[in-house]
C-alpha angles and dihedrals in degrees: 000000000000115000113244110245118233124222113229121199122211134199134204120233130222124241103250079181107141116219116251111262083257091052100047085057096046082058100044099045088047084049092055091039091054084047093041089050092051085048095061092034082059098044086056099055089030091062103051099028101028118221092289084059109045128076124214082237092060096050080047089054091038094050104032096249132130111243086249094046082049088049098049092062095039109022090209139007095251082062092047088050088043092049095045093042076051102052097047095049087054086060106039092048094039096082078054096068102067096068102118133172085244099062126081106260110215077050101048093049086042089059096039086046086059107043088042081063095037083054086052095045085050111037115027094147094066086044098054086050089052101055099038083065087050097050084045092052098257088273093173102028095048103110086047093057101036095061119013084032094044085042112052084042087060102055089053089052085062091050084047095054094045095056085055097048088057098046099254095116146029127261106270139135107271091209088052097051086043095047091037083055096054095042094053098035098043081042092083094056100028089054094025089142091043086060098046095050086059117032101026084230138103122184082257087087104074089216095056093036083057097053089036094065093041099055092049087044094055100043092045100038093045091054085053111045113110100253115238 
């Protein structure tokens, strides 16, 4: 009598195997390059087409993704304009955040005045973005806007004030020299083309980058001097 044969069913197991300390951060830091490539891929259609214009295929072409791979680091289109929008407010305002009690004020502005040029010299394609979302009504950056941004421009209201109260400053309105620095300064990025139609010149040319900031620095400073 023949013995019945028994099927026996086999599975295959997964490798619980964990990957080495080195290779965890080679993984990490490929991951945030692929991220930090789609980024830029974004910022660059962003820029010229807004959110509205722009496809997720078109990011993928851009930054040489698949769709899916795309869509494994920003799980829509709407994530990817919201990081970017992020990312760029954290530049331009960080220079922002070192106004203290303790600095010399008409130094202090004199220096912010400068590296806010220098971030629209450098970096007009974040600046455009930025103020496309602005002309739209911020629809998607609102709530950003509306509590870190409000904020941090609070608290250097308070700085502002304080520099007032001790006679370092004139008497102005801190939200209007704060507001009066971004529209001049952003003005060289947001209008680049503006700029180059009249005057045949961009920041990019160190000579006119140099007037440029002198000139800023003069008609804001001397409307801010404590008179005496």
């Amino acid at each position: 009598m023949k013995t019945p044969l028994v099927k026996i069913k086999t599975t295959k197991q997964k490798s619980t195997r964990k990957l080495s300390p080195s290779a965890e951060r080679r993984r990490d830091q490929a991951q945030q390059n692929k991220r930090k490539i789609i980024m830029q891929a974004a910022l660059n259609l962003f820029s010229r087409s807004g959110v509205h214009g722009t496809s997720v295929e078109q990011v993928a072409d851009k930054a040489d993704v698949s769709k899916t791979n795309l869509l494994y680091y920003f799980s829509s289109k709407e994530q990817l304009y919201l990081e970017v929008i992020k990312q760029l407010l954290d530049v331009w305002l960080q220079p922002l955040q070192g106004f203290s009690v303790e600095q010399d004020p008409i130094q202090t502005i004199s220096n912010y005045i400068k590296t806010k040029l220098e971030l629209s010299r450098d970096n007009p394609a974040e600046s455009r973005l930025f103020c496309m979302e602005m002309v739209q009504g911020a629809p998607l950056l609102f709530n950003e806007l509306n509590s870190p941004l409000r904020a941090l421009v609070e608290s250097k209201v308070h700085v502002i004030n304080a520099w007032i109260k001790l006679g370092k400053l004139a008497p102005v309105d801190p939200y209007h020299l704060i507001f009066s620095i971004w529209a001049t300064t952003q003005h060289y990025a947001d209008f680049r083309i503006q700029v180059e139609a009249v005057t045949g010149k961009t920041l990019d040319d160190p000579d006119f980058f140099a007037t440029t900031l002198k000139n800023l620095q003069s008609i804001i400073l001397n409307g801010v001097r404590p008179i005496k």
